[in-house]
N, C-alpha and C positions, 0 to 999 in steps of 0.2 A: 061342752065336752068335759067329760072326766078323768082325772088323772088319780092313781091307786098310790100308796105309799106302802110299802112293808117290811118287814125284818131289823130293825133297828141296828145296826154297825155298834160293836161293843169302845168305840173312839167317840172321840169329839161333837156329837151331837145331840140335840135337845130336844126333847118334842114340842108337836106343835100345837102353839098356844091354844088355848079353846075360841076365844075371841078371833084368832086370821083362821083355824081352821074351820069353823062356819063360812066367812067367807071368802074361802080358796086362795088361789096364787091368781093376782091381776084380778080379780071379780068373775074367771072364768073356770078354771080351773080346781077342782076341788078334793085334795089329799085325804084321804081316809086317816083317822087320828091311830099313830103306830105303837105308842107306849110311850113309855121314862126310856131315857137315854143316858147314861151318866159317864159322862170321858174322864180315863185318867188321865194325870199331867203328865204333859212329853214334849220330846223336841221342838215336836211340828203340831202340836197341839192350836198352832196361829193358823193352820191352812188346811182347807177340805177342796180335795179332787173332784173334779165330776169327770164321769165315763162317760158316755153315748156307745148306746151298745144297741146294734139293730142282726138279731144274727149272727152272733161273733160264742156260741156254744163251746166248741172245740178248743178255743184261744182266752174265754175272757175270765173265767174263774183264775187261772192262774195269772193275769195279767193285774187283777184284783187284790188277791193273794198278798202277790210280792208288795205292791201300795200297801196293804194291813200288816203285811210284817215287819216294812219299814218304820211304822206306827201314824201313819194317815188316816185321816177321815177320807171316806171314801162313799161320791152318790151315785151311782148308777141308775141312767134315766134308761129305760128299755122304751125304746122306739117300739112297741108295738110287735115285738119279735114272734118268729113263729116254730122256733125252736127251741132247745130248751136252755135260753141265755138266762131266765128269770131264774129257774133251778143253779144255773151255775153259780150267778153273781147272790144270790142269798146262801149256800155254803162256802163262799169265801166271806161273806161278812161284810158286805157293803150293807148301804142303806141303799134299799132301791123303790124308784120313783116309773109307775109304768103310765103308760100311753095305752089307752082303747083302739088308738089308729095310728099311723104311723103320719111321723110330721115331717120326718125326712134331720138331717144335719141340724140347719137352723134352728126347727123346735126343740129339738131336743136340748139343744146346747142352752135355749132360753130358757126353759123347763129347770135346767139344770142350776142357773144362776138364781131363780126364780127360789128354787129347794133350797141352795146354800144360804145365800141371804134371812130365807121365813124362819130354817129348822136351826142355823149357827150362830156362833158370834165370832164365825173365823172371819181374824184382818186381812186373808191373803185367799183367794181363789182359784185355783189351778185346771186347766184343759190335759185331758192325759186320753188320748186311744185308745181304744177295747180291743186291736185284732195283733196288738204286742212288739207295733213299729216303734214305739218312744219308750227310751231307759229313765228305769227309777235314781238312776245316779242324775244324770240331768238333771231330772226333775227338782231333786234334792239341791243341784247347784245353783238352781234360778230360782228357788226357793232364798236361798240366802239371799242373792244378790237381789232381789226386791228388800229385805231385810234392811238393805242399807240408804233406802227410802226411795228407792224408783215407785212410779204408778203402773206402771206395765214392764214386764220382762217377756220377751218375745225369743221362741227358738229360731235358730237357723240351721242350714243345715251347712252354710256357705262362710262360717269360722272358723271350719276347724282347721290346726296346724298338723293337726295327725291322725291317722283312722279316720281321712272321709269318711260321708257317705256313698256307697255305693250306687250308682245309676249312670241308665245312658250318660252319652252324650247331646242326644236328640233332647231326652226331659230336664236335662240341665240346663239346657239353652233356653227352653221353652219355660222354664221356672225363674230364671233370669230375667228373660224379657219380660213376662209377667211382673218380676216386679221394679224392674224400671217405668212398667206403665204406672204402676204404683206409687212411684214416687215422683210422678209428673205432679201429681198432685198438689207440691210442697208438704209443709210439716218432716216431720221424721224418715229421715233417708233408709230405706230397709232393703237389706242385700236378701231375703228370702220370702216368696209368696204363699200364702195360703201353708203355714206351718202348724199343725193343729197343740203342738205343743204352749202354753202360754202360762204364764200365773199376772194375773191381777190383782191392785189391792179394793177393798172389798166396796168402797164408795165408786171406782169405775165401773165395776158390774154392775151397780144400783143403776147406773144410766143409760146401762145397754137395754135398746129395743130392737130387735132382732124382728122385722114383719118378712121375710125370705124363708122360706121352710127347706127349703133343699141347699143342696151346695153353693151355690150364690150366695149362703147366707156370708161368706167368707168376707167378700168385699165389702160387704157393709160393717160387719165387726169391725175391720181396718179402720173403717170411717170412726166407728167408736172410740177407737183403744190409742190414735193416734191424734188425737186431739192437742193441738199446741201449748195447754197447762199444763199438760201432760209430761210428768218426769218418764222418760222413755229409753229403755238400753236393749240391745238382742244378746242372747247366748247362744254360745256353739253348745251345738245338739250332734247326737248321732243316731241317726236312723236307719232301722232296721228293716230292707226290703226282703222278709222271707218269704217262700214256695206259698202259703197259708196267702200274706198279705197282697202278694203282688195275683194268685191264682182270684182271689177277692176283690181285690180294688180297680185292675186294669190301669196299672199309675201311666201309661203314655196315654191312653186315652182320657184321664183323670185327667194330669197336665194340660191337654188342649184344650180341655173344658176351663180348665182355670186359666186358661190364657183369652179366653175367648168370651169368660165374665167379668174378669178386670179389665179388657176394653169394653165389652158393653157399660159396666160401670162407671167408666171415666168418660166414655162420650156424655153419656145420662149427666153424670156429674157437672161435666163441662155446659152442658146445656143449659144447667140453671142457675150458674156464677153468673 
């Protein structure tokens, strides 16, 4: 399978070498060489965002945007879209990395760590949403706070002292239990499941294998990212369930679904201690 690369982001990134771009990302994978990249120096010049954008037109140019005018690198993997997300996220200015077929969450997200790693030399890797639920201010805050040498910084949405987030009651519970099933596990006790919000520093990516293409890919990243060498902290996050996100996502249906692959995951899991 082939993966396309194009439009170079006027931040933080570099092309790719000639030597890994003959032979692809993983031996499979093979990015189209995009040009000279040349970043100026900046804040966040340590960290590049990846997007997963599958269909997200209407919402993800500006959700891009505001990442480039904060002064981030910015990758956007399109899932294989079949509208016009490619057109958006190239006039906001990302670098974006496309799929022939759609791999679902998982690939993308792997895709995605796979581009930051080959095309940067950013210390810090960050997960940021295409359909406009996760704030740049956040982002920006666990951004530091990796800065102060955690290995993962993990959002939640279950910190916050003020301005919850917004949701049932029914998907609060269900995101709860989710992740007490979670943290049956041992390792790192985490008060929120499946938060897509995340920064890692850049040698954790390197060890992430992600073989889950779809949303299950979720419980296995934990299994990554929560690894007991692991300097580990969460931050309150505030997410944004809009008319766009919740008419898109189906988040109580979502929820059960991730209630229902963190237990098939932890019996799995459990099965082979």
């Amino acid at each position: 399978m082939q993966v396309t690369a194009s439009r170079p982001a006027p931040v933080a990134l570099e092309a790719i070498p000639a030597d890994l771009a003959s032979d692809g990302m993983d031996g499979e994978r093979e990015p189209d060489r995009a040009g000279e990249l040349n970043p100026p120096a900046g804040a966040w010049d340590d960290t590049v965002v990846i997007v997963r954008v599958y269909n997200e037109a209407p919402v993800v140019g500006g959700v891009i945007s505001e990442l480039v005018a904060a002064g981030l690198s910015v990758i956007a993997v399109d899932d294989a879209s079949t509208d016009a997300s490619a057109t958006e996220i190239d006039k906001a200015g990302a670098f974006r990395v496309s799929h022939p077929i759609n791999l679902g969450a998982g690939g993308a997200l792997q895709t995605g760590f796979e581009a930051a790693l080959l095309l940067t030399d950013a210390q810090y890797i960050a997960c940021f949403d295409a359909d406009g639920q996760h704030q740049v201010d956040d982002l920006l805050g666990m951004i530091r706070k990796i800065r102060e040498g955690y290995d993962v910084v993990m959002g939640s949405r279950f910190l916050e002292s003020a301005g919850a987030t917004q949701m049932s009651w029914l998907r609060r519970v269900i995101l709860r239990t989710a992740a007490k099933l979670l943290n049956r596990g041992g390792g790192t006790r985490l008060t929120d499941a499946h938060n897509g919000l995340r920064v890692v520093a850049r040698h954790v990516a390197a060890d992430v294998r992600l073989s889950y293409a779809g949303m299950a890919y979720a419980s296995e990243l934990e299994r990554y990212l929560t690894r007991p060498e692991y300097k580990i902290i969460e931050h309150p996050v505030h997410i944004l369930y809009t008319e766009y996100s919740k008419a898109k996502g189906q988040p109580l249906l979502n929820s059960i679904n991730i209630l229902a692959e963190v237990a098939a995951h932890r019996v799995t899991h459990w099965s082979r201690s």
